[in-house]
N, C-alpha and C positions, 0 to 999 in steps of 0.2 A: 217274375223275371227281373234280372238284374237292371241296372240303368245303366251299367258299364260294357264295352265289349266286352273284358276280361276284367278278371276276378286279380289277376296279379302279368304285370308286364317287367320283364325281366332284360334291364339291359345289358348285354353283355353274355356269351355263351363260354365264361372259363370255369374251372372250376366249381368256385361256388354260384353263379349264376345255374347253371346246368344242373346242379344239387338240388340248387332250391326251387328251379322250374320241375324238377321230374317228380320233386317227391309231395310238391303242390298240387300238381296232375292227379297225383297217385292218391290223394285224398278228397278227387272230385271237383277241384276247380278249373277254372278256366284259366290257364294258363298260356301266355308266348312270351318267347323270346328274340331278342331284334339283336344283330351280330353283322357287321358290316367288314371285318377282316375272316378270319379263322375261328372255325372248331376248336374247342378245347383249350382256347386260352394261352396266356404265356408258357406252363408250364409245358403243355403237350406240344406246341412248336416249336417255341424260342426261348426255348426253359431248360428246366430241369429233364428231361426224356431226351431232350439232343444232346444237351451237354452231356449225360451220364452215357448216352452210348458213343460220344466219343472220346471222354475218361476211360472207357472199357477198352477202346479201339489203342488208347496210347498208353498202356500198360502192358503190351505186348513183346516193345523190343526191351523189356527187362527180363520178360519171361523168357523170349530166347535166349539173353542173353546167363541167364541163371539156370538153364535146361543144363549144362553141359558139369555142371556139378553134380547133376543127377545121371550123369552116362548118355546124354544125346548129344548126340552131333548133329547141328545144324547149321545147315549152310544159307549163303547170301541173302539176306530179306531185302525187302525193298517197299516202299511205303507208296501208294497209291490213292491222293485224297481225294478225287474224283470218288471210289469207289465207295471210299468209306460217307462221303458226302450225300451222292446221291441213294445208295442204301438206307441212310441216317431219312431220308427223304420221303422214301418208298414207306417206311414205317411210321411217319407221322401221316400221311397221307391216308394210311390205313385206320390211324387211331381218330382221325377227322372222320371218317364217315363212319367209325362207332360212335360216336359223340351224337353224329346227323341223327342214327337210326335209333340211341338211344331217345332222345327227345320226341321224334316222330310217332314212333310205338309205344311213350307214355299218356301220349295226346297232347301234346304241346304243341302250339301252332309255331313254327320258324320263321321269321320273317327275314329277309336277306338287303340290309343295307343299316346306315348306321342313323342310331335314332337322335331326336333331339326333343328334351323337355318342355312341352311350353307351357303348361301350368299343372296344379296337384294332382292331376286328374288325367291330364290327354300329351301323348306322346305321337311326335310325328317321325316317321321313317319315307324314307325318299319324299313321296309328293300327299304321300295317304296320313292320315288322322287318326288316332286309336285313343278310344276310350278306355280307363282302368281305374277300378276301385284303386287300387295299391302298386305302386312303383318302385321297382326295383334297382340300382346304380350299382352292377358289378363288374366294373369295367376294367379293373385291374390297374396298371401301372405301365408305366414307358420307361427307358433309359434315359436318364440326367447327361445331359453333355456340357460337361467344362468350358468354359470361356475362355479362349488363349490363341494367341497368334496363329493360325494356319489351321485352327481344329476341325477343318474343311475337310482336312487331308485323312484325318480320323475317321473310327467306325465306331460302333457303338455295339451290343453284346446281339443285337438283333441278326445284324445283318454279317455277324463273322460263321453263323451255320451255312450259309449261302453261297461261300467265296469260288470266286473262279480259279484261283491259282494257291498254293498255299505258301506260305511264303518263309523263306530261306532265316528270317530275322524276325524277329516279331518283340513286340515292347506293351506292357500292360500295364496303364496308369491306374491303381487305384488297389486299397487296402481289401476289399470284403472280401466274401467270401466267392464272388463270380470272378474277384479280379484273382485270387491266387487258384481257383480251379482251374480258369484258363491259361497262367503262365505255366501251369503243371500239364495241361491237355501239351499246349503248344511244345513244350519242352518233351513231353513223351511222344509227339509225333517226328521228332528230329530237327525241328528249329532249334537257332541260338536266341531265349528266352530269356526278355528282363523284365522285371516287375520295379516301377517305379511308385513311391508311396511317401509321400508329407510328414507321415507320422514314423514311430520309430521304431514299431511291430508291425506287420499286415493283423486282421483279426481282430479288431478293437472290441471291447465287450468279448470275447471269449476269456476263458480263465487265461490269467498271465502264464504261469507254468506250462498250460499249452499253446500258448501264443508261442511262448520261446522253445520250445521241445521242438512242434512243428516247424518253425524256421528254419529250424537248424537240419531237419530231414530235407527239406525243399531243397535248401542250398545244395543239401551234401549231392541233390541230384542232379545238377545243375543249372538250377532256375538262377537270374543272377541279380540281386536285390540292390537295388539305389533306395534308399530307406532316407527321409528327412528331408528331399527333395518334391518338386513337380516338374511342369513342363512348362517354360515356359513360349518355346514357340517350336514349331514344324516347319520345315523349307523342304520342298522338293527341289531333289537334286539328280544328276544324268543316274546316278547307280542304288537310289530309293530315296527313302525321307531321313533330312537331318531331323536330330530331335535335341533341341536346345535344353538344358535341365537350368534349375532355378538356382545352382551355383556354377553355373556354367560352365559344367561336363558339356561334353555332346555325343549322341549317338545315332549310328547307320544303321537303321533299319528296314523291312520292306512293306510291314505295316505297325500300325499302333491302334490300338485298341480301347476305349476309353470304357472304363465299365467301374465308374463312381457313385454306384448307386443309383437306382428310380424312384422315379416322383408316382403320383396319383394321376392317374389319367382321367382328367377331366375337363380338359378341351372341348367345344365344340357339342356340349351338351345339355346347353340352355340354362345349367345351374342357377345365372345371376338374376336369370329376368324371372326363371321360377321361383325366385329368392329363398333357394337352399344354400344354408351357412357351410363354408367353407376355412380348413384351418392355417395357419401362416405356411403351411410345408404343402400348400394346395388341397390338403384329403378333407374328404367329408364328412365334416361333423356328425357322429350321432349318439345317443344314448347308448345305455346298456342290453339296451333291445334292440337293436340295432334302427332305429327311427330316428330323421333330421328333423329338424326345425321344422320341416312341413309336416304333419303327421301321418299323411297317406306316401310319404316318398322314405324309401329304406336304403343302404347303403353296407355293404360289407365287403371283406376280401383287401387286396393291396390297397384299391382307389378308399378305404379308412387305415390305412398307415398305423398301422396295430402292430401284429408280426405279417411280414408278408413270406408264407409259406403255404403251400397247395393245403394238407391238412387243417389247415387253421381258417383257410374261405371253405372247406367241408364242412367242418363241426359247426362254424359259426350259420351255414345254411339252415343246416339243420334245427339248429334252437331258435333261427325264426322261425321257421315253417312250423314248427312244434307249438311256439307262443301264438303266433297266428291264427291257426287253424285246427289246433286242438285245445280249444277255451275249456274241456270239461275235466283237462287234466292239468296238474301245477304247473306251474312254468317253470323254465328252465332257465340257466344263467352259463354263460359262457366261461370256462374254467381256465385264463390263460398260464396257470401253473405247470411247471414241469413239462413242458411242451421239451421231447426231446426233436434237436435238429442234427443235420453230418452236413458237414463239407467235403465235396470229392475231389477235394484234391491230390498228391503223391507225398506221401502217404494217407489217406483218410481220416477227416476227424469227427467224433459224433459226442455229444452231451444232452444231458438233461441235468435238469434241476439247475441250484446253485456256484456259480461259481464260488472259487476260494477265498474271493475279496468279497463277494456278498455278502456271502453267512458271516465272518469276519464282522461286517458292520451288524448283519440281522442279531446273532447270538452272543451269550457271554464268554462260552468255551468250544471252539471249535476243535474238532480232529480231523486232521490229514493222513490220509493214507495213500502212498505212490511207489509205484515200481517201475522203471522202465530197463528194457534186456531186451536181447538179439533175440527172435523169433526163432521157434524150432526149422522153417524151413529154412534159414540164411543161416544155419549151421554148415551147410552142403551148397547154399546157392553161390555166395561169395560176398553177397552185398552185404554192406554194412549197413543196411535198415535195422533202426529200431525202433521199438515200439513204448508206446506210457497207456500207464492207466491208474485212475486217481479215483478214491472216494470221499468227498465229504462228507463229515459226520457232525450231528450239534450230540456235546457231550454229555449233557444234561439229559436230553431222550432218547441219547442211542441210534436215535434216527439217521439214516442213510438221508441227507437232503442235496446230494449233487454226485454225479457221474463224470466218469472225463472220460475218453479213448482218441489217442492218433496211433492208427496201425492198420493192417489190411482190416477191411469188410468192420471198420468201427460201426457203421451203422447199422449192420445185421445183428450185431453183439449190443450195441446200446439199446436197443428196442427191445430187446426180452429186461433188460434192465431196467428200463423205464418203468414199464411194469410195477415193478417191484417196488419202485421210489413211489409213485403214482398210491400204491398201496399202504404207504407208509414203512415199509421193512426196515426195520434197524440193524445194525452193523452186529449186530451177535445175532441174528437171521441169517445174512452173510455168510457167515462163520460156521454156519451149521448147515448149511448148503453143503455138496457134497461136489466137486469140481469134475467137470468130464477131461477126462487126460491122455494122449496128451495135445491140449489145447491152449492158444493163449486166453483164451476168455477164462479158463479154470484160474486166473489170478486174481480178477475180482471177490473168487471166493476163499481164498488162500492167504490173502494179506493179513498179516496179525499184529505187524509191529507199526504203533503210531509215527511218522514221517517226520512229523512238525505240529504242536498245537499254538493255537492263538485266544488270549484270554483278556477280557476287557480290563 
């Protein structure tokens, strides 16, 4: 019999916590997990599932608004965000007690309040003591909030699924990719929408080409970009919030937004006195097996500041659980290559592999392939949406090593694509693909004429 309660203590119930607790289980340990907010983690609440359903919810008065190219007539809408909020609501709530039942029914003990490390071995939640072979830190990440006069007045990406009113003006500081989803939510739900941003594209690290492509659709839709600027101070005032900018613009809004990226969450979890090493950006250190400095304490998902994407605290669960607890088979190594991601913003962007400026540095001779045109349904809707799509190529092996797509359902369209990069497929693969039509995705397989190359 064991010396430990449990065989693996798992802090944190998101994503990858929940992966690695069920599928631990599932191989006969003893397994809990200790969760003192919510089920399912950032993404299933305060994530990606709310944000995307109400990216969905504010893409609609374009759709009415492009129906009447196609012979309907529709009359007055009206935007109700009560509805779409507390709906948005109803189904995380639903996806929380699949998460509960998943965990219950694998054999995982749940423990309900928030844990705190106190040495390699014993984790305390509320007032009780738990013994564990092996400790797990999957605790995810928080929202970063800016330093600047009045940032009181501010909200942060957490607490904008919640709002009581939705509000008339709305202003969104920060470049990533949650800060241009949300000035595109905001802006499709019928706010006047401004994205303010330091730097001199939103999107840093995406391919330049689609840095600027995208821009130029946001605007044409009317998000409305202060670019080169920040904030430097907030005053409330009788008719909403001044918002001072750092060349001293100013603007009247009814809220502001701060969504500059998140840190590692790891407050309040004994880290120091357990003396698990910790990196200058707060996340925790660990190998390539995912193990700190302590050797019974493990660490993955955002709270290690790798990529923080749902998918990527899955796979990386999984190749522990694998190295862990299946010694009689190789071990596995975590593959951060070609990991393709989307932004859902107005219009959609999704990639994998290489950008243009990578491979550029990686290879001697790169090829560009790019085409951007009016979609077949804005032939008849009216809008001047267009769409790009880009492949990188090293010319030397032909190899397809990067994707690019901004245009409707880019990330439905880049996942079969991934695929194929993932596989290694060279651009005369491509080429002898046979194009479903008529489709915009049939252009990835249709492009023939080189765009641009670049040669050391």
């Amino acid at each position: 019999m064991s010396q430990f309660d449990f065989d693996l203590f798992v802090i944190g119930a998101g994503s990858g916590g929940v992966r690695a607790a069920r599928t631990a289980a599932g191989l006969g340990k003893k397994v809990a997990v200790a969760e003192g907010r919510f089920l399912g983690g950032t993404c299933v609440n305060i994530g990606c599932v709310p944000k995307k359903l109400f990216s969905y919810g504010s893409h609609f008065h374009e759709e009415f608004d492009q129906a009447q190219g196609y012979g309907w007539q529709v009359g007055a809408s009206r935007f109700d965000w009560p509805t779409l909020r507390d709906n948005k609501t109803k189904e995380i709530e639903r996806l929380n007690g699949i998460y509960h039942n998943l965990l219950i029914n694998s054999g995982v003990t749940l423990i309900e309040g928030y844990a705190e490390i106190k040495d390699a071995h014993q984790v305390q939640v509320n007032d009780q003591l738990f013994t564990a072979e092996r400790i797990l830190i999957a605790t995810g990440g928080q929202p970063f909030m800016p330093e600047f006069e009045g940032n009181e007045l501010a909200i942060n990406s957490d607490a904008v699924f919640y709002l009581d009113e939705f509000p008339k003006r709305a202003l969104v500081l920060g470049g990533g990719y949650i800060a241009v989803e949300f000035a595109g939510i905001f802006n499709g739900l019928g706010a006047e929408s401004h994205l303010v941003y330091r730097g001199e594209l939103p999107l840093k690290g995406f391919d330049l080409e689609v840095q600027q492509f995208a821009a130029t659709e946001i605007q044409k839709k009317g998000v409305q970009f202060h670019l080169g600027v920040n904030i430097e101070k907030i005053e409330k005032v009788a008719t909403g919030l001044k918002v001072t900018l750092t060349n001293q613009d100013s603007l009247e809004v009814d809220l502001v937004l701060c969504a500059t990226g998140r840190v590692p969450n790891t407050k309040g979890l004994g880290l120091e006195q357990a003396g698990v090493a910790l990196g200058r950006g707060g996340e925790v250190l660990v190998n390539d097996q995912f193990q700190t400095n302590i050797p019974s304490i493990y660490a993955l998902g955002d709270v290690i500041n790798r990529l923080q994407l749902t998918p990527v605290a899955l796979a990386e669960a999984m190749v522990l659980v694998h190295n862990l607890y299946k010694p009689e088979l190789p071990p596995k190594a975590m593959d951060y290559s070609n990991i393709p991601t989307a932004v859902f913003c107005h219009p959609n962007i999704s990639t994998v592999g290489l950008t243009e400026e990578q491979a550029q540095a990686q290879f001697d001779e790169v090829a560009i392939y790019s085409a951007s045109f009016k979609p077949m349904k804005h032939t008849l809707s009216g809008s001047e949406e267009r769409c790009l799509m880009k492949l990188v190529v090293d010319a030397a092996t032909d190899k397809v090593v990067g994707a690019h797509m901004v245009g409707q359902d880019a990330g439905e369209v880049i996942q079969g694509i991934a695929v194929a990069i993932k596989a290694g497929a060279t651009k005369a693969m491509f080429d002898s693909t046979l194009g479903i039509h008529p489709t915009g995705a049939e252009e990835f397989v249709t492009m023939r004429t080189v765009t641009r190359t670049h040669r050391k």
